[in-house]
C-alpha positions in Angstrom: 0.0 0.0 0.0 1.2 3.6 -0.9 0.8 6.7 1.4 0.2 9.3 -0.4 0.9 13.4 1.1 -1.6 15.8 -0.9 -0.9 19.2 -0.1 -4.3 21.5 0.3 -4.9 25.3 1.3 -6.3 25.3 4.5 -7.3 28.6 6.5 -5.9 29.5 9.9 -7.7 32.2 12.4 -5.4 34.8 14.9 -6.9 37.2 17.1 -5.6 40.4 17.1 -5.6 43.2 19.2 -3.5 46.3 18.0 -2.2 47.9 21.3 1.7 49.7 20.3 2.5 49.1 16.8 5.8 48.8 17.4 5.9 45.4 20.0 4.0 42.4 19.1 3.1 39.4 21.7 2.3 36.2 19.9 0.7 33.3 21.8 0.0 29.7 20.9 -2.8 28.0 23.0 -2.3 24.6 24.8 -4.2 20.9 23.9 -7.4 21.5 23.7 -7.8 24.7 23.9 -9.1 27.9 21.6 -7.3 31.1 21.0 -9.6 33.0 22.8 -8.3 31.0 26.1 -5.2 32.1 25.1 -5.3 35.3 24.6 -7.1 35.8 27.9 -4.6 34.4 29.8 -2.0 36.8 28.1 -4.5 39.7 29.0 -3.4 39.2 32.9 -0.1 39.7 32.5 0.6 43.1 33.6 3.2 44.3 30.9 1.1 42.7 28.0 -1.0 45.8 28.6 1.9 48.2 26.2 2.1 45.7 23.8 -0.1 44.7 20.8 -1.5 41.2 21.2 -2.1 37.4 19.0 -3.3 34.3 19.8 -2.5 31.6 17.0 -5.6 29.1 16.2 -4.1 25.9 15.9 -4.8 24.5 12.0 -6.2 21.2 13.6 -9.5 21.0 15.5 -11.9 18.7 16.9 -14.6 18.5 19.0 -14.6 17.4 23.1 -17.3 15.2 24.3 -19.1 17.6 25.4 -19.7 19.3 21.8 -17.0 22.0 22.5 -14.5 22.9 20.0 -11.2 23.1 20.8 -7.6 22.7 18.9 -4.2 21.5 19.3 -0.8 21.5 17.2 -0.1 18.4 15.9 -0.4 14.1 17.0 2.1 11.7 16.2 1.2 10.7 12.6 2.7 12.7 9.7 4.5 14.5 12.5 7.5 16.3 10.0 4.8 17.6 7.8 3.1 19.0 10.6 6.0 20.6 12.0 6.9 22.2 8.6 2.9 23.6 8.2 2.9 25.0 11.3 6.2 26.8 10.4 4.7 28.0 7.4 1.6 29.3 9.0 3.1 31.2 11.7 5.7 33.0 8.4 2.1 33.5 6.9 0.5 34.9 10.3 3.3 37.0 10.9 3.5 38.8 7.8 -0.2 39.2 7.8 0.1 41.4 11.0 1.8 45.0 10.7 5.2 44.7 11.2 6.7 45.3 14.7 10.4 46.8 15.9 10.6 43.7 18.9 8.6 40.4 18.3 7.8 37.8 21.4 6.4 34.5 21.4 4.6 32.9 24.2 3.3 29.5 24.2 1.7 27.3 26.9 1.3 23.5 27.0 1.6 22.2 23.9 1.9 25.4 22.5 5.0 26.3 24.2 6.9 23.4 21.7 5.3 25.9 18.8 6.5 29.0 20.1 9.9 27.7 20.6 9.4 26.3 16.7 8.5 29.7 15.5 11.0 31.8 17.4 13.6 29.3 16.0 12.5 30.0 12.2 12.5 33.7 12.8 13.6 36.7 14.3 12.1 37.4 17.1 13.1 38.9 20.2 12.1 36.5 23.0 10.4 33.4 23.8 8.2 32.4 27.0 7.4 28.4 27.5 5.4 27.7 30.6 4.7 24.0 31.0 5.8 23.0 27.6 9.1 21.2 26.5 11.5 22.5 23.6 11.2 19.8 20.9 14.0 17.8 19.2 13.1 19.3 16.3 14.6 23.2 17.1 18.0 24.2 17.3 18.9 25.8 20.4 21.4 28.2 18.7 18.5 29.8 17.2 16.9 30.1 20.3 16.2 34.0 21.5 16.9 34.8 25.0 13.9 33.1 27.0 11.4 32.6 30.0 11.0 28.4 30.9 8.8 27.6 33.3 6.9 25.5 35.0 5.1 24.6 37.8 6.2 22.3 40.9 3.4 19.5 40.3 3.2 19.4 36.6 2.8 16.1 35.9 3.1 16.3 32.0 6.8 18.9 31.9 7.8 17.2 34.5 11.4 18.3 36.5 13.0 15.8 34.2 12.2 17.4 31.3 12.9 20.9 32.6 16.3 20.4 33.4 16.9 18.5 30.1 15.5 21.8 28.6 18.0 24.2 30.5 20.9 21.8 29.6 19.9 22.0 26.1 19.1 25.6 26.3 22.2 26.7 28.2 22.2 30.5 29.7 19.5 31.5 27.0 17.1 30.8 29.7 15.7 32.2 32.4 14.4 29.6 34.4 10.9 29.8 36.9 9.8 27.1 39.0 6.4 27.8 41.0 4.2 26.4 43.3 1.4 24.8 41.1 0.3 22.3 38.6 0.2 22.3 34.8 -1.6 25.7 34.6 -0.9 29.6 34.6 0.5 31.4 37.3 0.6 34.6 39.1 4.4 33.9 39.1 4.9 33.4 35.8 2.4 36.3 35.1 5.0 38.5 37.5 7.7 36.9 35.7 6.8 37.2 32.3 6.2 41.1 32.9 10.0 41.8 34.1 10.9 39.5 30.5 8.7 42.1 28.8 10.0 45.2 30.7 13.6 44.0 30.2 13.2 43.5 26.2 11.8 47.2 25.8 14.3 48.7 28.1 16.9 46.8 26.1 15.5 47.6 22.7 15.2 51.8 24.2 19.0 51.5 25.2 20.0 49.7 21.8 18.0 52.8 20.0 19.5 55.5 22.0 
């Protein structure tokens, strides 16, 4: 039996909210979630409020058993072609958004593997990961400097994995561990505002 790969236009969905045109936060939701979770969550961090925000729709979606829809990045089958769609759709989300002088991406869950993916295929100028692993497929080189956390009783990014992750990461990271499950914070929200606050005073020094 052959396996064939037919390549087909699909349509993607980003919520937008243009704050300062000049920084641009851009989150990718968790398993089995919707963009408009996401971009919730990235409303309560305190120094998302001077930047203009996105939350990525993941391409695939499905329905829970309860009738809600919801999405998530990719499963184990065809997992390269995935990866290399979802590269293409964030290029293709990006450039459909006005450009923006400093770039982060923010990703929880299983969308912290896709921010890392997208702030390794572009410039960007900072990643945050909470409860999400970097995935084999990214080269840490091309890594920006980053936020990794996650919480103490995450069962799924488990310590394991985190220190694997800082290893492979090296002094790129910054790292967070809090008191809490596989979830968001008010320490990582306090902690991702300082990342935020420290890009735009480094981007106002580099400019001066």
């Amino acid at each position: 039996m052959n396996v064939l790969s037919i390549e087909t236009p699909t349509h993607g969905r980003v919520l937008y909210e243009p704050r300062a045109p000049e920084r641009l936060l851009v989150g990718f939701h968790g398993y089995a979630e919707l963009a408009e979770t996401h971009i919730a969550e990235l409303h309560k961090i305190e120094g998302s409020s001077t930047w203009s925000l996105a939350a990525v729709q993941s391409l695939n979606r499905f329905y829970t058993r309860a009738g809600e829809v919801v999405g998530n990045w990719m499963t184990k089958l065809d997992r390269e072609q995935a990866v290399s769609d979802n590269i293409e759709y964030v290029h293709r989300v990006i450039a459909a958004l006005p450009p923006a002088k400093t770039l982060v991406f923010i990703g929880f869950s299983q969308g912290a593997s896709m921010a890392a993916r997208a702030a390794a295929a572009m410039r960007c100028d900072g990643l945050m990961m909470l409860g999400g692993d970097v995935p084999p497929d990214v080269n840490a080189e091309e890594l920006p400097p980053m936020l990794l956390s996650r919480g103490t009783r995450d069962d799924w990014y488990t310590d394991e994995k985190f220190k694997k992750d800082l290893s492979f990461v090296g002094n790129r990271a910054q790292p967070l561990v809090f008191e809490g499950g596989h979830e968001w914070s008010d320490a990582f929200r306090a902690a991702a505002t300082e990342f935020l606050r420290g890009i735009e005073e480094r981007r106002t020094q580099s400019a001066g």
